[in-house]
N, CA, C and O atoms as a Tripos MOL2 file, in Angstrom:
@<TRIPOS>MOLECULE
protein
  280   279    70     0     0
PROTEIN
NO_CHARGES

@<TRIPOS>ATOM
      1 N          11.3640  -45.2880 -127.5960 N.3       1 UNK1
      2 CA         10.6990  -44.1610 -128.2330 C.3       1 UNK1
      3 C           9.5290  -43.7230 -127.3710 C.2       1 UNK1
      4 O           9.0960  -44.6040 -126.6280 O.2       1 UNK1
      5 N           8.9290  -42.5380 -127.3190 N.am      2 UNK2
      6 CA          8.2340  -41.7880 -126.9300 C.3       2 UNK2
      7 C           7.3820  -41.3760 -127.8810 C.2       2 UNK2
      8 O           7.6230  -41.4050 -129.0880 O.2       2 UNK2
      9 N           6.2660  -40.9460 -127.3140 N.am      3 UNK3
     10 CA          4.7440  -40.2590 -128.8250 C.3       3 UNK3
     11 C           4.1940  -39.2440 -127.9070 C.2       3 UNK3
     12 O           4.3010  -39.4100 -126.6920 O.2       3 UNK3
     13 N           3.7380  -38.4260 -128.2960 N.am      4 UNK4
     14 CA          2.6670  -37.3280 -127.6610 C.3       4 UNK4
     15 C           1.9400  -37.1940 -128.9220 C.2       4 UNK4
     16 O           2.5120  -36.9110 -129.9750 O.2       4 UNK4
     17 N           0.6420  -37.4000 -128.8190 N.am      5 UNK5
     18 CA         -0.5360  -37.1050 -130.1980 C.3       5 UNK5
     19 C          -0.7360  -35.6040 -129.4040 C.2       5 UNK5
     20 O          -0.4830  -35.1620 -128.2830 O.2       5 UNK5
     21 N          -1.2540  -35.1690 -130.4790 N.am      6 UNK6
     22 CA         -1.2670  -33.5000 -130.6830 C.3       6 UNK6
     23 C          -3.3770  -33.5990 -130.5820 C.2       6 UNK6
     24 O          -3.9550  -34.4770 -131.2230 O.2       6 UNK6
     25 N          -4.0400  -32.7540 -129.8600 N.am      7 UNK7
     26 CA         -5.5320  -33.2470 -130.3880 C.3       7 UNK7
     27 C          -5.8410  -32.1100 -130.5540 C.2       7 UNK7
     28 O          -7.0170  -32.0570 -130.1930 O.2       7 UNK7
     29 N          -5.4290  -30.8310 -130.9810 N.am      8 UNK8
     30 CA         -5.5280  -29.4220 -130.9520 C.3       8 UNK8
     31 C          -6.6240  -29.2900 -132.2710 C.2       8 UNK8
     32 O          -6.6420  -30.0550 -133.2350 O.2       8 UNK8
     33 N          -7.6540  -27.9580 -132.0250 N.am      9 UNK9
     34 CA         -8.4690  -27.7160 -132.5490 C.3       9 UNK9
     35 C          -7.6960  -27.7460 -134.2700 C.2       9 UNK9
     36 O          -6.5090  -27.4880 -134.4700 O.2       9 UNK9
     37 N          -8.4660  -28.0340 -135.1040 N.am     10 UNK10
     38 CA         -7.7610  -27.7180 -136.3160 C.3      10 UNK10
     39 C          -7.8570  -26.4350 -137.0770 C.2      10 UNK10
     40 O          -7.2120  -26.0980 -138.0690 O.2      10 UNK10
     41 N          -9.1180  -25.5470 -136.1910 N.am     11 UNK11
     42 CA         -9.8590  -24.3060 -136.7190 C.3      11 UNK11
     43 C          -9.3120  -22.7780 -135.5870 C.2      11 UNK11
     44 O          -9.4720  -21.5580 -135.6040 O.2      11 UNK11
     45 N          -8.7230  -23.6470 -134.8450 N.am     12 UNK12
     46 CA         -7.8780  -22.4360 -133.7870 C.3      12 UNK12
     47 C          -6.6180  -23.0980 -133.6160 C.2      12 UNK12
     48 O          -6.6800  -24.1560 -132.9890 O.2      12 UNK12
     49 N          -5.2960  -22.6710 -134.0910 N.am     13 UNK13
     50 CA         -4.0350  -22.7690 -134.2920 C.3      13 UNK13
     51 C          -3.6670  -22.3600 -133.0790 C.2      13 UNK13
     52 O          -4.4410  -21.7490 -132.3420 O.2      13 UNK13
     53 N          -2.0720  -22.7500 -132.6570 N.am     14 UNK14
     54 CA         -1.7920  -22.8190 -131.3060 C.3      14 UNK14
     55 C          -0.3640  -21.9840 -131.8830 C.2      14 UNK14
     56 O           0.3300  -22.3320 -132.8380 O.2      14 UNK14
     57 N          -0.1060  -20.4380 -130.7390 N.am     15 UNK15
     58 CA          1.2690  -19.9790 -130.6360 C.3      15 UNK15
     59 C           1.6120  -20.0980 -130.0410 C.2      15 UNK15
     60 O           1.1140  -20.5570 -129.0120 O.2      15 UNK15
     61 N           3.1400  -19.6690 -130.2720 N.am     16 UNK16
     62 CA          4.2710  -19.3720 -128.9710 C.3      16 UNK16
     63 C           3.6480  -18.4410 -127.4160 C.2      16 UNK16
     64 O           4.2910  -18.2720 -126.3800 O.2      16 UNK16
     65 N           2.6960  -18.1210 -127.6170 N.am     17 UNK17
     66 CA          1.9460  -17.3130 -126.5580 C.3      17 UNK17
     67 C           0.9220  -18.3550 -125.8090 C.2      17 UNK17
     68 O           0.6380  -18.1330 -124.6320 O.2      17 UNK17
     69 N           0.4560  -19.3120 -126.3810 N.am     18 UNK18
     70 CA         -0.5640  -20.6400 -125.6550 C.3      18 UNK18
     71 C           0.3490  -21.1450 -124.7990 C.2      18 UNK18
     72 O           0.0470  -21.4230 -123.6380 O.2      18 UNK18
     73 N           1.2850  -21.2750 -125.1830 N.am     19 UNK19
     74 CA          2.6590  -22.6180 -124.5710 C.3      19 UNK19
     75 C           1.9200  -23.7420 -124.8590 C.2      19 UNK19
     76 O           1.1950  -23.7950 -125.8520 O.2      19 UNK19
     77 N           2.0970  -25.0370 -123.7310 N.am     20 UNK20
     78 CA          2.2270  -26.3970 -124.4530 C.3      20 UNK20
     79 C           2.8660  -27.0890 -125.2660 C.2      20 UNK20
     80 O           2.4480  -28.1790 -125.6570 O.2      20 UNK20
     81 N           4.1660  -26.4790 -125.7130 N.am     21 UNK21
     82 CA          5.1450  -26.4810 -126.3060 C.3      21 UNK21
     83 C           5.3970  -27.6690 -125.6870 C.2      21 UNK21
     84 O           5.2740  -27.9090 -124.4860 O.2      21 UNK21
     85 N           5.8780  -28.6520 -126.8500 N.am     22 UNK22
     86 CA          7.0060  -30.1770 -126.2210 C.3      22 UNK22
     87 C           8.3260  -29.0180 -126.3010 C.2      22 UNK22
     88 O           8.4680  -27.9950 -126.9710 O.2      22 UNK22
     89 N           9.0290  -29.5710 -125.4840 N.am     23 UNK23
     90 CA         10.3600  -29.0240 -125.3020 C.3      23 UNK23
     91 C          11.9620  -30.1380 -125.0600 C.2      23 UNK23
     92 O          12.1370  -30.9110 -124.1180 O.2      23 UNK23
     93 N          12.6670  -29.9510 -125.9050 N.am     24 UNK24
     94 CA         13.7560  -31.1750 -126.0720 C.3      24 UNK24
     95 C          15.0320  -30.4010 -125.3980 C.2      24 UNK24
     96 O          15.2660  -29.2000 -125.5290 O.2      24 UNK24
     97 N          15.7320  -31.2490 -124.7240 N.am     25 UNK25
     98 CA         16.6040  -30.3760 -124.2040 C.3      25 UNK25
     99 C          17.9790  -31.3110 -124.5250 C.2      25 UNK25
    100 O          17.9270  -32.5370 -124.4280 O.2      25 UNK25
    101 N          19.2760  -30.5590 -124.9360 N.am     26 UNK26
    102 CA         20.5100  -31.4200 -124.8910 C.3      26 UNK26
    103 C          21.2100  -31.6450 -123.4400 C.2      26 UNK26
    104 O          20.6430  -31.5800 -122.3490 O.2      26 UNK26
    105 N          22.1490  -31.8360 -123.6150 N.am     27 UNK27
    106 CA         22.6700  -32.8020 -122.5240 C.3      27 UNK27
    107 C          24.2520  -31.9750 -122.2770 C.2      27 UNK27
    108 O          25.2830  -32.0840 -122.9410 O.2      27 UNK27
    109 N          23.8980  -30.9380 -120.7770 N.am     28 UNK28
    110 CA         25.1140  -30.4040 -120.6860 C.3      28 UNK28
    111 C          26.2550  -30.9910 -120.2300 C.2      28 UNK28
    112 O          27.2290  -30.3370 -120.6040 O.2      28 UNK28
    113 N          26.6050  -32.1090 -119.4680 N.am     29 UNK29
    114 CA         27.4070  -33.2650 -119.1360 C.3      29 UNK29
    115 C          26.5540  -34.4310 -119.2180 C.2      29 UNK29
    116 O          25.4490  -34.3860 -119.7610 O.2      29 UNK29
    117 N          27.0460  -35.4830 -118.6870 N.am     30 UNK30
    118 CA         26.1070  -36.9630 -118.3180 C.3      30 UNK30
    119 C          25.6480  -36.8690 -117.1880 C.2      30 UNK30
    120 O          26.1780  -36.8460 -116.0770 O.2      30 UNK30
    121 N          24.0090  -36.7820 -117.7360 N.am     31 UNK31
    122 CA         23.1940  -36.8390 -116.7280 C.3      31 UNK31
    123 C          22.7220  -35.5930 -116.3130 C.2      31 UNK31
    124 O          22.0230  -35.6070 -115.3000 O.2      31 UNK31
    125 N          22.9690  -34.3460 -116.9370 N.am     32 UNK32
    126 CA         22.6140  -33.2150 -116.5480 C.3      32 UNK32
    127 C          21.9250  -32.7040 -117.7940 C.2      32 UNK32
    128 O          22.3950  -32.9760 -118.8990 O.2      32 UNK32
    129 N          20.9320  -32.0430 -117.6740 N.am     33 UNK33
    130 CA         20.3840  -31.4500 -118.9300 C.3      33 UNK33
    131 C          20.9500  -29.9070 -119.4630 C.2      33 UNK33
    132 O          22.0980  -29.9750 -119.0230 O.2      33 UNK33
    133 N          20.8900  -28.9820 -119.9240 N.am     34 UNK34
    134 CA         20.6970  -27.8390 -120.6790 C.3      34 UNK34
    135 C          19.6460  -27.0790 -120.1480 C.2      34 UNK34
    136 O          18.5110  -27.5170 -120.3360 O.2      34 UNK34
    137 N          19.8190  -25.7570 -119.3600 N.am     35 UNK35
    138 CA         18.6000  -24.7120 -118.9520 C.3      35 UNK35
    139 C          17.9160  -24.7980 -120.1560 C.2      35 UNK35
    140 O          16.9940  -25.6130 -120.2000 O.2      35 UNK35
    141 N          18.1400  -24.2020 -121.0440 N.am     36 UNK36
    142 CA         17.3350  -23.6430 -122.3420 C.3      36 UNK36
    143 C          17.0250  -25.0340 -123.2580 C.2      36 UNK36
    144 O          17.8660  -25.9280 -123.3450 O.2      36 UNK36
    145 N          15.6440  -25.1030 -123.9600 N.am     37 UNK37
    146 CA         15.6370  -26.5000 -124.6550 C.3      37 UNK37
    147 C          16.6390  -25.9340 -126.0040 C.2      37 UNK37
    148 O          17.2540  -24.8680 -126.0320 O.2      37 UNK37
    149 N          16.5980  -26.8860 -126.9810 N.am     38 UNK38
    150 CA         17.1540  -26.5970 -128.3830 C.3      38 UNK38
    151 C          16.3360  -26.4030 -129.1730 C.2      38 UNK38
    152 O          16.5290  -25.5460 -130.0350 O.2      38 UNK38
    153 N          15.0000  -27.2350 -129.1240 N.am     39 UNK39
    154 CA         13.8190  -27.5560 -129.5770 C.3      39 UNK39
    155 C          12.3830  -27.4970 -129.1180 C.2      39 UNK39
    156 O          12.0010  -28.3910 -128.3630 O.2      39 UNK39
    157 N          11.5510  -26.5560 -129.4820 N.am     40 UNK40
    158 CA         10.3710  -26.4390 -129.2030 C.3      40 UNK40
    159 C           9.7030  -26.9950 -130.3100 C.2      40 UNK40
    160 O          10.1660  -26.9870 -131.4510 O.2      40 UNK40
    161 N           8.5770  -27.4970 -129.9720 N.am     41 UNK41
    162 CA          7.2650  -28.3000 -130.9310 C.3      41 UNK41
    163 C           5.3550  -27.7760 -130.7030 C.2      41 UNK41
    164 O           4.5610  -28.2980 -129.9200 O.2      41 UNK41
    165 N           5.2120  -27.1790 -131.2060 N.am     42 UNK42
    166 CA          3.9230  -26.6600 -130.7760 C.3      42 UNK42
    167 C           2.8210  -27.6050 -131.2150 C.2      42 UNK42
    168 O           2.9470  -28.3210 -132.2080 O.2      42 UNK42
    169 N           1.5970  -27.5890 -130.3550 N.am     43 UNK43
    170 CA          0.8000  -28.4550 -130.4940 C.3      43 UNK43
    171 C           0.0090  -28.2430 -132.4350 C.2      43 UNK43
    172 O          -0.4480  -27.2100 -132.9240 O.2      43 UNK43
    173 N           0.0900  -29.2040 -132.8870 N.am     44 UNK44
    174 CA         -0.4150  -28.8620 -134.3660 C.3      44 UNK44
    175 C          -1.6190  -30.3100 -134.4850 C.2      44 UNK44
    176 O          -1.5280  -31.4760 -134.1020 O.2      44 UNK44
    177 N          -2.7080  -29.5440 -135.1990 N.am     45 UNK45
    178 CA         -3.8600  -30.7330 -135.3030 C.3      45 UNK45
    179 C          -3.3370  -32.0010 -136.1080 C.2      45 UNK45
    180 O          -2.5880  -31.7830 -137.0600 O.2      45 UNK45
    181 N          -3.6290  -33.1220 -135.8390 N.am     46 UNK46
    182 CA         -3.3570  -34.2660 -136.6030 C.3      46 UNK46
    183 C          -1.8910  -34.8060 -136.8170 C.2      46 UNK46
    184 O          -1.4590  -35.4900 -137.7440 O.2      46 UNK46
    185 N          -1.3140  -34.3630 -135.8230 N.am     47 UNK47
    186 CA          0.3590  -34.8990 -135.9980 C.3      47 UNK47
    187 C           0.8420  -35.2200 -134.5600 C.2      47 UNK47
    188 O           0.1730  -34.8230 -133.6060 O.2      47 UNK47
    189 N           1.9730  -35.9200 -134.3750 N.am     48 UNK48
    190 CA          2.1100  -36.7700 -133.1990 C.3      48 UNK48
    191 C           3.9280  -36.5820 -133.9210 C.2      48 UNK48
    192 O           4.3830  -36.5480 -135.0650 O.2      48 UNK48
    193 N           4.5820  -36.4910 -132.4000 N.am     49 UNK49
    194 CA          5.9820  -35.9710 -132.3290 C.3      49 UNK49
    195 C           6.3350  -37.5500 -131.7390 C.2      49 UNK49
    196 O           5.8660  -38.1240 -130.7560 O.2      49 UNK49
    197 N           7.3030  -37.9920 -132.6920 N.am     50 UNK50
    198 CA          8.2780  -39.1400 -131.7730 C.3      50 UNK50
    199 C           9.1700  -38.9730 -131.5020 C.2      50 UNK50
    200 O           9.8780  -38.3030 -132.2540 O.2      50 UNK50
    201 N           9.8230  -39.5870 -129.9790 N.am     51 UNK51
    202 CA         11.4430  -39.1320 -130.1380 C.3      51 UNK51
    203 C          12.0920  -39.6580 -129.1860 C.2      51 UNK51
    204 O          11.3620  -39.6780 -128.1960 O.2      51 UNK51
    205 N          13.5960  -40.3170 -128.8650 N.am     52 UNK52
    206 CA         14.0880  -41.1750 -128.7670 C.3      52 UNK52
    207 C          14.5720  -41.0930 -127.0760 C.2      52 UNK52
    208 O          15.5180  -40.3820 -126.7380 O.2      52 UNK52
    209 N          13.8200  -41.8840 -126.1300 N.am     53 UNK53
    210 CA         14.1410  -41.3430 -124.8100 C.3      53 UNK53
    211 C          15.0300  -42.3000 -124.1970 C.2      53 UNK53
    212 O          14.6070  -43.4290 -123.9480 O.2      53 UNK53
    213 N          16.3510  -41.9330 -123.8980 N.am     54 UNK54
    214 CA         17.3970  -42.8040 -123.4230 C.3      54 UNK54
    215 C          17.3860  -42.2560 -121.7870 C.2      54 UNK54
    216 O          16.9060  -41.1310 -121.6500 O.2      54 UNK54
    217 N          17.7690  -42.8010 -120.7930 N.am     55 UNK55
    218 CA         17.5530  -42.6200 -119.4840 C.3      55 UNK55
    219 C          18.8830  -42.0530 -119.1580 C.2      55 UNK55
    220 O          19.8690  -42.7660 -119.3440 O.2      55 UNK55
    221 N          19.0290  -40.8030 -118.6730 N.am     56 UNK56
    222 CA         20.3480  -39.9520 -118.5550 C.3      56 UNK56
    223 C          20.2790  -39.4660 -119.7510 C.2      56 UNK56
    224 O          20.6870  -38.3120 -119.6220 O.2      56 UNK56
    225 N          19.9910  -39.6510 -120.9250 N.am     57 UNK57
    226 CA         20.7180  -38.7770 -122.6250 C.3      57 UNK57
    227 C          19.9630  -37.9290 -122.8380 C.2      57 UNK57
    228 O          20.4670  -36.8920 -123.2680 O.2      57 UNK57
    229 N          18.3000  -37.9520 -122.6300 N.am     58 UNK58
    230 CA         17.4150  -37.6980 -123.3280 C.3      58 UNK58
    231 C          16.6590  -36.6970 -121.9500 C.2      58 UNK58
    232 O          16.8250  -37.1470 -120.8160 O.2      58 UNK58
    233 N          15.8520  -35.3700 -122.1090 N.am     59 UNK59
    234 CA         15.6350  -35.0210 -121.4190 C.3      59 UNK59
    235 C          14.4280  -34.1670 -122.4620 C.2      59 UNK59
    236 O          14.6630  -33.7330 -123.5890 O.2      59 UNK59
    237 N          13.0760  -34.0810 -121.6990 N.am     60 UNK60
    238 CA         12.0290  -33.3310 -122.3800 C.3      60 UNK60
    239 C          10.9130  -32.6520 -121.4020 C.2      60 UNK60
    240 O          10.7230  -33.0350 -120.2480 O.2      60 UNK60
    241 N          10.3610  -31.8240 -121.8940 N.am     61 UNK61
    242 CA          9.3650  -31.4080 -120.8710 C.3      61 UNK61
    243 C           8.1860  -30.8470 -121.7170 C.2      61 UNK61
    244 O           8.2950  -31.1480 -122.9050 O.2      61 UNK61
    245 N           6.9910  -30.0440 -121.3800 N.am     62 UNK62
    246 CA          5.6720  -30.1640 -122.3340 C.3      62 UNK62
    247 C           5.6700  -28.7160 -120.8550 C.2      62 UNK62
    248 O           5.6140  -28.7430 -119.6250 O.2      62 UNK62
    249 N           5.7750  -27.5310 -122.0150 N.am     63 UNK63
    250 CA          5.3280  -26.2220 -121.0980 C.3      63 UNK63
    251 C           3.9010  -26.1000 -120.6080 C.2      63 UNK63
    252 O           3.1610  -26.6740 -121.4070 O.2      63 UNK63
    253 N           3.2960  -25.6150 -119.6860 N.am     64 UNK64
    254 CA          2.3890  -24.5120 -119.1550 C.3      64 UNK64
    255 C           1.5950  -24.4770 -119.9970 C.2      64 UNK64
    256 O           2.2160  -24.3270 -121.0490 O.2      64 UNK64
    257 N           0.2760  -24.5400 -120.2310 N.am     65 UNK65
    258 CA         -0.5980  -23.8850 -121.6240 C.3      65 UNK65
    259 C          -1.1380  -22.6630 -120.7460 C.2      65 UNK65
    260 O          -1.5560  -22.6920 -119.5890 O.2      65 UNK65
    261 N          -0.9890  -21.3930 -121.7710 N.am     66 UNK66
    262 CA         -1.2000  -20.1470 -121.0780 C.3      66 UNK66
    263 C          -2.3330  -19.3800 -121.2850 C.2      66 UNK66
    264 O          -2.7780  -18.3660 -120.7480 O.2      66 UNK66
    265 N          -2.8360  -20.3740 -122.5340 N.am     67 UNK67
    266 CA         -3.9600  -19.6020 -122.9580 C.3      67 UNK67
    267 C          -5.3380  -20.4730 -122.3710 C.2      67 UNK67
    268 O          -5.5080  -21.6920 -122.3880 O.2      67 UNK67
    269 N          -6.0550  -19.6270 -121.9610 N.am     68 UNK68
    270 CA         -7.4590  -19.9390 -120.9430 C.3      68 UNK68
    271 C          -8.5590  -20.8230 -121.8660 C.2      68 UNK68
    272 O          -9.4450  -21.4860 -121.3250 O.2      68 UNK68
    273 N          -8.4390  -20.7700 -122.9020 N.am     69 UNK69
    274 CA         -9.5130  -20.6490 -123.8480 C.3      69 UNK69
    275 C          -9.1650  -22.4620 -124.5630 C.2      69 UNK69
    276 O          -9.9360  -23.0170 -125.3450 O.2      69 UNK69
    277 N          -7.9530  -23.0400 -124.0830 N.am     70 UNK70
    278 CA         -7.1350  -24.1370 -125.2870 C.3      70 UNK70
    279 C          -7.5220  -25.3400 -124.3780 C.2      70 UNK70
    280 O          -7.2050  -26.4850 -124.7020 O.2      70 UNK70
@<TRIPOS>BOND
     1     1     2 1
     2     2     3 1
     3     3     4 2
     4     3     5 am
     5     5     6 1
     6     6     7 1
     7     7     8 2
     8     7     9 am
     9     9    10 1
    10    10    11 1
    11    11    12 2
    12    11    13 am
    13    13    14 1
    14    14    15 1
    15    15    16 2
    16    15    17 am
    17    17    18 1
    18    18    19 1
    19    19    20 2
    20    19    21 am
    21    21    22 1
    22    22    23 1
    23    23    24 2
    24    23    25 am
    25    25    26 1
    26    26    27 1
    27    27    28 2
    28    27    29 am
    29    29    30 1
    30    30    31 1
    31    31    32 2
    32    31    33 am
    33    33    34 1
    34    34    35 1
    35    35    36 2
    36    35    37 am
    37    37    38 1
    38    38    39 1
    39    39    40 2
    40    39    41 am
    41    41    42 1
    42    42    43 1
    43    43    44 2
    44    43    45 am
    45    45    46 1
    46    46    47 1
    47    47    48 2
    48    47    49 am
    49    49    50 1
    50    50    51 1
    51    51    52 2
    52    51    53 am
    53    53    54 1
    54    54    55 1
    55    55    56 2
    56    55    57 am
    57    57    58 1
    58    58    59 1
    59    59    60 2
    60    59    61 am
    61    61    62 1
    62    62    63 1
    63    63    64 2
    64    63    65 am
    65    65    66 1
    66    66    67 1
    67    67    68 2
    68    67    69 am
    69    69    70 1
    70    70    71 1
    71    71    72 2
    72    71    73 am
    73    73    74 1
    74    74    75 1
    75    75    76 2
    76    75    77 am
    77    77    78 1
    78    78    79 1
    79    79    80 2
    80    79    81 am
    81    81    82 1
    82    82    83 1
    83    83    84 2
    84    83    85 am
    85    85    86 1
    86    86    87 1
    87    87    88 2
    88    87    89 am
    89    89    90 1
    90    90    91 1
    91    91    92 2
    92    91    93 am
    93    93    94 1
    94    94    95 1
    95    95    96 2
    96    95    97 am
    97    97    98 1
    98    98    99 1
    99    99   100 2
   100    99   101 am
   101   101   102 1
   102   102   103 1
   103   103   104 2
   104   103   105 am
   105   105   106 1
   106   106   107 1
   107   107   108 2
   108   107   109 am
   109   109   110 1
   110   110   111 1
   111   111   112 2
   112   111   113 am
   113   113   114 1
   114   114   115 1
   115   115   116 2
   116   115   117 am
   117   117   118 1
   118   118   119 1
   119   119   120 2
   120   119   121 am
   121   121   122 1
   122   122   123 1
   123   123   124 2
   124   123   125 am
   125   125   126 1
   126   126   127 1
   127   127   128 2
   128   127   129 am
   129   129   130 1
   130   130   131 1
   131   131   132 2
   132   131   133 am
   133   133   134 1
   134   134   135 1
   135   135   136 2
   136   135   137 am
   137   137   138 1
   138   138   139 1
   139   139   140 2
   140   139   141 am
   141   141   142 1
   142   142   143 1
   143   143   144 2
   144   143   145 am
   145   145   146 1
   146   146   147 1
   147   147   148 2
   148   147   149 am
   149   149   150 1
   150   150   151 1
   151   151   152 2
   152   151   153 am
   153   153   154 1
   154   154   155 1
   155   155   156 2
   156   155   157 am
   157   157   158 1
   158   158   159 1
   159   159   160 2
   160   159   161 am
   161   161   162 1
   162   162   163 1
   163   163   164 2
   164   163   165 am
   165   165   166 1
   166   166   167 1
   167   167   168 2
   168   167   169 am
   169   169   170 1
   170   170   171 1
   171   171   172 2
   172   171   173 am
   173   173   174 1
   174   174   175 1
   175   175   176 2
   176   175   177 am
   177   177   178 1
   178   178   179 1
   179   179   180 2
   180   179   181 am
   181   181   182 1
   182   182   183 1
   183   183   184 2
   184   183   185 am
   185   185   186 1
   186   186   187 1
   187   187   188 2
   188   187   189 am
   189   189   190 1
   190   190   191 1
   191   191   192 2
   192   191   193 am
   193   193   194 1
   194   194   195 1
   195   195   196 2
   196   195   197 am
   197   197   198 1
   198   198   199 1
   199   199   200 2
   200   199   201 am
   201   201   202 1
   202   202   203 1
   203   203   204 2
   204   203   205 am
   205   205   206 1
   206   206   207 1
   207   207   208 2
   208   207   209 am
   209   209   210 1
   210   210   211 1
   211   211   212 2
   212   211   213 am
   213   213   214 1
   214   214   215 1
   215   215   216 2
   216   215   217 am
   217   217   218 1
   218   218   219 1
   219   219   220 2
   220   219   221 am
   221   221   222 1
   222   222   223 1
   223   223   224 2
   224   223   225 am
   225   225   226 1
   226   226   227 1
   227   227   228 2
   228   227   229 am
   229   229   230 1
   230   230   231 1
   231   231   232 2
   232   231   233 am
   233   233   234 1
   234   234   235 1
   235   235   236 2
   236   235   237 am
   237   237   238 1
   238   238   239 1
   239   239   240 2
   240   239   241 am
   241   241   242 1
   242   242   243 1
   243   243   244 2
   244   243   245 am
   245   245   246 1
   246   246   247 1
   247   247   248 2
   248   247   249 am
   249   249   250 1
   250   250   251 1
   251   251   252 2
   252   251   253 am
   253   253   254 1
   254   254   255 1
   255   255   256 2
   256   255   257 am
   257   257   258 1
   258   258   259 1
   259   259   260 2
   260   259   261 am
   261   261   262 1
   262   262   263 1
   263   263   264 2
   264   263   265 am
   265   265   266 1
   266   266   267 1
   267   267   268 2
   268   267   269 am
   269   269   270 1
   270   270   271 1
   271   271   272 2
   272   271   273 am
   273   273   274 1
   274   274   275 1
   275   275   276 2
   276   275   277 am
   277   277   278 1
   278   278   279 1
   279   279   280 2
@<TRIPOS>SUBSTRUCTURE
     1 UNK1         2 RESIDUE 1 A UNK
     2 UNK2         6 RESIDUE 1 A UNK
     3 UNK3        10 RESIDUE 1 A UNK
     4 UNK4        14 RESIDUE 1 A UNK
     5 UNK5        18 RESIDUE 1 A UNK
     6 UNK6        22 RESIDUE 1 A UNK
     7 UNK7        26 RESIDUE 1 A UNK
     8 UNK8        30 RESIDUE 1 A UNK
     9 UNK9        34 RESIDUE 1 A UNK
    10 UNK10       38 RESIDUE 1 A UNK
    11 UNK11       42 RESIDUE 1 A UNK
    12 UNK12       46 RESIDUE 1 A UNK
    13 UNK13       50 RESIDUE 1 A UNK
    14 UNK14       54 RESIDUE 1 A UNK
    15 UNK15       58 RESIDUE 1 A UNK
    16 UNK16       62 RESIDUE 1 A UNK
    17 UNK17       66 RESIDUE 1 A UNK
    18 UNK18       70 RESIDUE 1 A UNK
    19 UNK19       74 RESIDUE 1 A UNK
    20 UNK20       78 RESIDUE 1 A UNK
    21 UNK21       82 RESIDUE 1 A UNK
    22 UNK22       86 RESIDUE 1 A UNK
    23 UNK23       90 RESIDUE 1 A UNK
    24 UNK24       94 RESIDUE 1 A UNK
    25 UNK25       98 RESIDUE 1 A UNK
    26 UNK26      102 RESIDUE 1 A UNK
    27 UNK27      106 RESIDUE 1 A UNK
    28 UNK28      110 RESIDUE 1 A UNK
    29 UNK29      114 RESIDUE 1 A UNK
    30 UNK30      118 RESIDUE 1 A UNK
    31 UNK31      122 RESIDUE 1 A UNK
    32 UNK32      126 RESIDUE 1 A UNK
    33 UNK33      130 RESIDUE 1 A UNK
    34 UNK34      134 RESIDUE 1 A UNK
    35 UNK35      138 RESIDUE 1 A UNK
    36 UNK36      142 RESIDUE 1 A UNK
    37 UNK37      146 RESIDUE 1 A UNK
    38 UNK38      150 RESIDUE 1 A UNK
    39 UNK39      154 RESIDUE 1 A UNK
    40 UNK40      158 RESIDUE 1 A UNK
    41 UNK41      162 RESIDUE 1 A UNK
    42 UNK42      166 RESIDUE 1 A UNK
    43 UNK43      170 RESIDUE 1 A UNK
    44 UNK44      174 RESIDUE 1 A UNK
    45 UNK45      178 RESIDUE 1 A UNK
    46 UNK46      182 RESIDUE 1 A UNK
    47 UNK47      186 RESIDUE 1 A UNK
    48 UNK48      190 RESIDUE 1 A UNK
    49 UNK49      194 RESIDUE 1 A UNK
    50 UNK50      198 RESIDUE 1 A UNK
    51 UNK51      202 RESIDUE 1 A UNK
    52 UNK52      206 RESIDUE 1 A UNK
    53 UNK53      210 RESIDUE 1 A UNK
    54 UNK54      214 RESIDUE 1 A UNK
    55 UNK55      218 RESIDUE 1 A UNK
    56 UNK56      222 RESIDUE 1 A UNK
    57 UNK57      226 RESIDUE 1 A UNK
    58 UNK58      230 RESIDUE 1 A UNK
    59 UNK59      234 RESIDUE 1 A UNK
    60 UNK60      238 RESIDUE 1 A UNK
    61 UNK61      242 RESIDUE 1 A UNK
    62 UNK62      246 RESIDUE 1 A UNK
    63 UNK63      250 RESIDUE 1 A UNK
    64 UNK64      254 RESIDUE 1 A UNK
    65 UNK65      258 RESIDUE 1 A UNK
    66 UNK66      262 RESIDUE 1 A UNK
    67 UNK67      266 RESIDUE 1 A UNK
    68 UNK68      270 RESIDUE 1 A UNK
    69 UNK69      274 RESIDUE 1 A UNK
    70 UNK70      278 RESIDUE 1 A UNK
């Protein structure tokens, strides 16, 4: 298993326009991932994303934060 804690302001909310998005991606053969994720997760105050990282199965990435200010 895997964790990313979230430490985002609780008084300034985070969009699809900040990025920092966790990003989950499926599995287009073995061992190859999916261009596009399936799953985006945006940073939210007080919550922490778990999720199950198998070596070859499991593929994730954590976008760009776009906004200057985060």
């Amino acid at each position: 298993m895997s964790g990313r804690p979230y430490l985002a302001d609780p008084d300034d909310g985070w969009t699809e326009e900040d990025g920092g998005a966790l990003e989950l991606y499926p599995v287009e053969s073995p061992g190859i991932p999916a261009v596009d994720p399936t799953t985006c997760v945006l940073p939210a105050w007080n919550s922490m994303v778990f999720f199950t990282v198998q070596p070859g199965k499991s593929f994730h990435s954590v976008q760009e934060i776009f906004a200057e200010d985060k």
